[in-house]
N, C-alpha and C positions, 0 to 999 in steps of 0.2 A: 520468232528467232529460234532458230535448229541448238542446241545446245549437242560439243562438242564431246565425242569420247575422249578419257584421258588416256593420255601417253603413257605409254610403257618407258621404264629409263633408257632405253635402246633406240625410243622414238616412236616406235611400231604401236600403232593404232591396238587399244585392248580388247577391240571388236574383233580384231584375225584373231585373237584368244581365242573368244567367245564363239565365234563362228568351228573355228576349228575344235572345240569342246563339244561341241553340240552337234558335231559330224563326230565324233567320233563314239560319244554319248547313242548316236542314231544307229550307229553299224551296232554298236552293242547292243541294244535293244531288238534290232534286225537278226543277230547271231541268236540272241537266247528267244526271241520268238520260232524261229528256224529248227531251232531242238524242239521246242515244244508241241511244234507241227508235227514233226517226225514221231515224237514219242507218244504223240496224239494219237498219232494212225494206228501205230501199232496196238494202243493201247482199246481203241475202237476197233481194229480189227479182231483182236482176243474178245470181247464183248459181243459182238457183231457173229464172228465166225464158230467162237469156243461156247460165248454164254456161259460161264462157270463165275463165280465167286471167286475161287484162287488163284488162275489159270495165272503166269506170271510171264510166259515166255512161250514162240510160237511153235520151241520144239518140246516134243513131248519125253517125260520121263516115265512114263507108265510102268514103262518093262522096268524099271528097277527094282519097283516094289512087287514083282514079282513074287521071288522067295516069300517076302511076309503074308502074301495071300495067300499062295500056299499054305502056309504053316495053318494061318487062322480057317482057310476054306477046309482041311481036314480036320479040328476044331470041332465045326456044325457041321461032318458027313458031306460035303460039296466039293469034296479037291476035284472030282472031275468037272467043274464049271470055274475052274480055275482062270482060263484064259478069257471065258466072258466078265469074268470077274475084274480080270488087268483091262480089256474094252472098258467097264464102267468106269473105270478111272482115269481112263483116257479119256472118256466122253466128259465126265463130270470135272477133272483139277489138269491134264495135260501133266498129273504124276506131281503137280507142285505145287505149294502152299503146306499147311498142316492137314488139316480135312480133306485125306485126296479123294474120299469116296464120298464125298458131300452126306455126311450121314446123320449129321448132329439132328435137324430136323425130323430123321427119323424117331428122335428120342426125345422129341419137342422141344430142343432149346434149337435156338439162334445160330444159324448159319457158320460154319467156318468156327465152333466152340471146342473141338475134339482134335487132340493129338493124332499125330499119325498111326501111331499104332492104336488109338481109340479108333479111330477112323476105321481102317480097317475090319478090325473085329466086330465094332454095330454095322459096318456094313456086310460083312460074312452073314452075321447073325439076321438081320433082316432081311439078307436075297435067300436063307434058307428057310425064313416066314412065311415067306412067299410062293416059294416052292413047294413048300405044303399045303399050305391052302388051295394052290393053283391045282395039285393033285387031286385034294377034295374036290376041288369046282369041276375040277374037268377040262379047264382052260389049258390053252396049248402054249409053248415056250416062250414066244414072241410077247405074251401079253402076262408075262414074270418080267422080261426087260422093260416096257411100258410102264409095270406096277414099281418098277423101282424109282422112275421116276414122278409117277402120277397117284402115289399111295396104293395099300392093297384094296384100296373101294374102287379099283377100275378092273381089279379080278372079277369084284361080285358084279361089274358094269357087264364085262366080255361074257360071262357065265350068263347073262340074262338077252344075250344076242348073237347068241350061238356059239360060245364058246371058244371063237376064233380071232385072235389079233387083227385088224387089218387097219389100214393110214386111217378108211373112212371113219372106223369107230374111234380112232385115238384123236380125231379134229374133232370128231361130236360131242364127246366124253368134255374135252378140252373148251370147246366153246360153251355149252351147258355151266361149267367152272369158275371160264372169264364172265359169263353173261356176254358174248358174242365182243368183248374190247380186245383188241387186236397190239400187237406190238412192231414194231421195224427189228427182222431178223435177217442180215445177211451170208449167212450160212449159205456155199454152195447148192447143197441139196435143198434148202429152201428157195432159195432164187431160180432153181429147177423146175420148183414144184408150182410156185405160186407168183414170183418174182420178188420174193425176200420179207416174209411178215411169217409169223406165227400166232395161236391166239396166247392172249397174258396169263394161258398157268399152265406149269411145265411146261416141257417140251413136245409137244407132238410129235417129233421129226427124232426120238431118240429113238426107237427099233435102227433105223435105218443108219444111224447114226454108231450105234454099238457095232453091228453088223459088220459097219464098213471097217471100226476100227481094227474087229477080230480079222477082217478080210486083208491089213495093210500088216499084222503082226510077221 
C-alpha cells in the first residue's frame, strides 16, 4: 500500500513543493556550476598560457611598473635594459600580483614572498648578476634572459657549448634538469613548437617568450 503525500492547507499535493524545490535547487546548482566553468577556463588559461604564479588577469599591467624599474635598473647600472626588464614581468606576473618579477626564488625563499618593490629590486639586482658573469663567460644576450629563468648555472651550461643561446640548448639544459618528465603547456608558441608540453623545470620557451613581449611593447 502507496502511502499518501500530505496536503498542503490549500489542498495541493506537498510533492508540487518538493518537486518544484528541487527544480529550482537544480538551476542553482546549474548557474554556479556555469560560473565555475567559466572562471575555470580562464583560470587554466592563465596557467596553460602565462605559467606564472601571480598572473591574475588575462591583460597585462607590465607597462605600469615601468617607472619603478627604471628607478631600480639605474640602481645596478642597467637602465638601458630597462624594457627587457618590463618583458620579464610580462612573461613572469602579466604586472600582477606582489612578486611581478618572480624573484623571491632568486634569494631562496618561496615563490610569491617579495613586495613589489622587493620584487623589483632583487630582480634588477640579479639580471645585473647575470650580465656580468655572462660578460665573463662570454655568452651572448639571449642566454642572460634563459639564465633568468633557468639560474645562472645555464651561463656556465651555454659557455661550455659555444657560447650561444639557442631553443636546442635551453630543451637540453631543461630536460637534463626534469630528468626527461614533461609537463602539458598550452602556450601558443609551445603548441607551435611541439603541440603544447614543455619539460618540468623552467621554461624553455622563455627567450622567445620575453622577445615577443618586448616585440608587442
Amino acid at each position: 500500500m502507496h502511502s499518501r503525500l500530505p496536503k498542503l492547507p490549500d489542498g495541493r499535493s506537498s510533492g508540487i513543493r518538493i518537486r518544484r524545490t528541487m527544480r529550482w535547487d537544480r538551476l542553482a546548482l546549474l548557474t554556479i556550476a556555469a560560473f565555475i566553468a567559466v572562471m575555470g577556463f580562464h583560470t587554466l588559461e592563465q596557467f596553460f598560457v602565462h605559467d606564472t604564479y601571480a598572473f591574475i588577469s588575462p591583460e597585462s599591467e607590465a607597462e605600469n611598473h615601468a617607472p619603478m624599474i627604471a628607478d631600480y635598473a639605474a640602481k645596478y647600472g642597467i637602465q638601458d635594459y630597462t624594457r627587457w626588464l618590463v618583458a620579464i614581468v610580462d612573461v613572469e606576473s602579466g604586472g600582477q600580483g606582489e612578486d611581478v618579477m618572480q624573484s623571491s626564488e632568486s634569494l631562496g625563499l618561496s615563490p610569491n614572498s617579495l613586495s613589489t618593490p622587493e620584487s623589483i629590486d632583487q630582480g634588477c639586482s640579479y639580471f645585473s648578476s647575470l650580465l656580468q658573469k655572462s660578460a665573463a663567460l662570454g655568452t651572448d644576450f639571449d642566454s642572460v634572459l634563459q639564465a633568468y629563468n633557468y639560474g645562472s648555472g645555464y651561463l656556465d651550461y651555454v659557455a661550455a657549448h659555444g657560447g650561444v643561446h639557442t631553443q636546442e640548448l635551453a630543451e637540453t639544459f631543461a630536460k637534463e634538469q626534469a630528468e626527461g618528465k614533461k609537463k602539458t603547456y598550452m602556450n601558443p608558441v609551445a603548441v607551435k613548437a611541439n603541440g603544447g608540453w614543455r619539460y618540468d623545470y623552467g621554461n624553455m620557451f622563455y627567450v622567445t617568450l620575453v622577445h615577443n613581449a618586448v616585440t608587442e611593447e
